[in-house]
N, C-alpha and C positions, 0 to 999 in steps of 0.2 A: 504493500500500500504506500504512495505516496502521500508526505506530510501534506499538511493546509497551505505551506507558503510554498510545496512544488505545484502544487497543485494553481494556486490565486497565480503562479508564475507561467505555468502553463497555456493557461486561460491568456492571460495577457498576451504572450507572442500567439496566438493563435487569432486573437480579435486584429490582428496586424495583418492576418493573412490577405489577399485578394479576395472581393466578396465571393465573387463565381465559387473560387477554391474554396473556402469554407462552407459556401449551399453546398459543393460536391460531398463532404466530409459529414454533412449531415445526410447525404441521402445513403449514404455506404453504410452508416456507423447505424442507420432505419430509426435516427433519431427526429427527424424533422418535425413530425406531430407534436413534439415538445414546443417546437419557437412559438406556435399557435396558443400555445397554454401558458407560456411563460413568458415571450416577447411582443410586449404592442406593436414596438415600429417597425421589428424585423430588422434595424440596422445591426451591424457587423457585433457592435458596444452590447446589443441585447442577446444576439447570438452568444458571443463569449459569456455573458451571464447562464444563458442556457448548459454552455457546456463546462462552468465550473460547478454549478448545480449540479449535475452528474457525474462530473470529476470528485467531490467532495462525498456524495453520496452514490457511487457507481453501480450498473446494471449488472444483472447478474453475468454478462458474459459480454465480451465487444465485438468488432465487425470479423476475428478473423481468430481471435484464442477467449478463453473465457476472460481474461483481465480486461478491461474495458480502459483502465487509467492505460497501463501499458500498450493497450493498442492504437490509441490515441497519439501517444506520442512519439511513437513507432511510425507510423503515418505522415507527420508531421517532419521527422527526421527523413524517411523516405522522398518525400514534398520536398524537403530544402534539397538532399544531391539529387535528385530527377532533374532540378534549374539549372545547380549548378553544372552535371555531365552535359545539358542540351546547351548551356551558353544563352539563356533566356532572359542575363541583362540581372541575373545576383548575382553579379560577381564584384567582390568590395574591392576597391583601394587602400589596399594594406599599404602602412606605412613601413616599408625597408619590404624585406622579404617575406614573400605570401606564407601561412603557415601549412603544413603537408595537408593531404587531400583532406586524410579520415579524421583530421582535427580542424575542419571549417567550422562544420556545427556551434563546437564548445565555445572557438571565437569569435562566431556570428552572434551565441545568445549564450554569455556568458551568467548573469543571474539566474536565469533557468538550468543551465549546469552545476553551478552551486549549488543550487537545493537539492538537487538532484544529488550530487556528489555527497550529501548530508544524509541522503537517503540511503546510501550504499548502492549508487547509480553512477556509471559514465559512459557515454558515448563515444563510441571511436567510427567511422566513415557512417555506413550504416546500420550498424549492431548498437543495441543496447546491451550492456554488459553489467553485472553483478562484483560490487566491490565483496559482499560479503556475501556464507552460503546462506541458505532459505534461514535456518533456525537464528539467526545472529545479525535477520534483519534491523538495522536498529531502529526503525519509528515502532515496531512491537516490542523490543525490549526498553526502550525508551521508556514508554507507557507503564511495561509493568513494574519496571523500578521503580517507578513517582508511586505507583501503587504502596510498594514493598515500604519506601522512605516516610509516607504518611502511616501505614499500620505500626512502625516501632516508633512514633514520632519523632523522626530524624530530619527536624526541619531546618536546621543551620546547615546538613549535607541537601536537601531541596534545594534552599536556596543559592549557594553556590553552581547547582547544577542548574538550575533555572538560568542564573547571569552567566555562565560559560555554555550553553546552547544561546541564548541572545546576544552574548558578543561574537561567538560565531558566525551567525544570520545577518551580524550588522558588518564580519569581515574585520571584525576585530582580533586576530591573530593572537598575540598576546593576551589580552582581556581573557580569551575563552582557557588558554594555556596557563593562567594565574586563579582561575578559580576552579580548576578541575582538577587542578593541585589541591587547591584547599578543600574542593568535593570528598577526595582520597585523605587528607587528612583526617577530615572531620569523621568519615564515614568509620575508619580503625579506629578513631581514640570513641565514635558511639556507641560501638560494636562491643569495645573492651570493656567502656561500664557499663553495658546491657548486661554481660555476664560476669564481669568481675565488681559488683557497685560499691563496694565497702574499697575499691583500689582506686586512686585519683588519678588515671592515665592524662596526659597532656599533652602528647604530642605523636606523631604517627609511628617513630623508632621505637616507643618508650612500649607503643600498642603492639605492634607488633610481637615485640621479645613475650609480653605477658598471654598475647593471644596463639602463642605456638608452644610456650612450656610451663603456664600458670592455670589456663584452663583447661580442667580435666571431662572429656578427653580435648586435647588440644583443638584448638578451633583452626587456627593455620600449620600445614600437616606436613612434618618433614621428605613421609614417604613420599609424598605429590611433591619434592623440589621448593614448596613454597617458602623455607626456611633455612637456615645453616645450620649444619651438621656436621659431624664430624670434620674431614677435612673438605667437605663441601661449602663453597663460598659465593656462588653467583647464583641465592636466592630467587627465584620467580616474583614474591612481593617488595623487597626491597631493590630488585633491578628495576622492575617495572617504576617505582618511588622514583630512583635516578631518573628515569629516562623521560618522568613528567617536567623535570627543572635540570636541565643537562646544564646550566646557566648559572647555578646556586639560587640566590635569594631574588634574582630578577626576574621577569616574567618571562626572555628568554626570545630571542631573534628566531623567527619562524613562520612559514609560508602557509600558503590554503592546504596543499596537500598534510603538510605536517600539523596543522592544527588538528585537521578532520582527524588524522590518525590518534590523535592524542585523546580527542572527545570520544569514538568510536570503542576504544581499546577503555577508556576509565568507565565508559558505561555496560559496557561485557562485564567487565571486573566488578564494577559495585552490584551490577545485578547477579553475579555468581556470589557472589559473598552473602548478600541479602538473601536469595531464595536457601544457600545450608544456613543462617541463623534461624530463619522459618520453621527450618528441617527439625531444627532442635528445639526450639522451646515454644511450638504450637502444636 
């Protein structure tokens, strides 16, 4: 499923389309009966309202697989190289050197690839492609961790998660890399006085050490790598710690690809960690 802003994003380059091409896209997709129930004037501005209505709330199946959002934008991608192989007058003025074929799309509409890209989506010529597998899509893990962080009331790890998805969104690099640190903070030292409450954890290393050899049976598990042991030294939870502030106490020089990975990989983690405290004391 695509989020709400790939979704309002989608919609947008689509209300851009040529009108012809957009009535064709309704007759394909056998949505047309809708502009009549949803659009007065029929212009392009009410069409795109018709088809984020359905984008937001999609039909059971689209013109060509049962995904209706993805076939949409499938179409839509297919739409821009058809112009571009025919020479039909999209073709931009890039400034210095044009970029490879199967990356026109991303630099044609690049907002719309960022959410996308947020979604575990990227586009390369004509393929939509799969950042992540089906189970690790993140707008469904996403959703269920805000679940998980409201049932322990872990609202200081919410709301850092809340402002590093929205400095994300705004392409704020940094911003989203400085609270998804403090997300992972907050989330181990919650965790630790969930089950250790008579122990005044304070800080993510302090949580850690207590939550792999104080809580019995240990909550981070040396057999799974996630700790040090014997002469084992490159921890799974305290690498991954490094590798949110590779910078120390700054927020830390980094790009769209590298933020996403940052956001992607901390909300895996806080949702695997959430769903075994679940495991244990529900």
């Amino acid at each position: 499923m695509f989020s709400k802003q790939t979704c309002i994003e989608l919609a947008s380059v689509l209300e851009r389309t040529v009108q012809k091409d957009l009535d064709r896209l309704f007759h394909i997709f056998g949505i047309s009966h809708h502009i009549h129930e949803f659009s007065p004037n029929k212009n392009n501005s009410d069409k795109a309202n018709v088809l984020l209505k359905l984008l937001l709330d999609p039909p059971s199946s689209g013109a060509f697989t049962k995904n209706f959002q993805n076939d949409i934008l499938q179409y839509k991608v297919d739409q821009f190289y058809r112009y571009e192989q025919d020479n039909l007058g999209l073709k931009k003025h890039w400034i210095g050197q044009e970029p490879p074929f199967e990356m026109l799309f991303e630099k044609e509409y690049k907002s719309l690839c960022h959410y996308l890209k947020r979604d575990g989506y990227i586009i390369r010529a004509r393929e939509i492609r799969k950042l992540l597998p089906q189970e690790m899509e993140e707008a469904k893990i996403e959703s269920e961790l805000v679940r998980l962080l409201d049932l322990f009331g872990f609202n200081l790890s919410k709301e850092h998660l809340a402002l590093g998805q929205r400095s994300l969104t705004d392409k704020n690099w940094s911003g989203s890399n400085a609270q998804i640190r403090n997300f992972v903070e907050s989330l181990l030292v919650s965790i630790c006085q969930k089950l250790l409450p008579s122990n005044e954890c304070k800080s993510p290393s302090q949580a850690i050490k207590l939550l792999g050899n104080s809580v019995i049976p240990a909550f981070l598990q040396a057999e799974l790598n996630e700790i040090s042991y014997g002469d084992f030294k490159h921890p799974f939870v305290e690498s991954l710690w490094k590798r949110l502030h590779p910078h120390g106490s700054h927020p830390g020089l980094s790009d769209e690809n590298d933020a996403i990975f940052r956001f992607q990989i901390t909300v895996a983690f806080g949702y695997y960690l959430l769903n075994r405290l679940d495991e244990r004391v529900n």
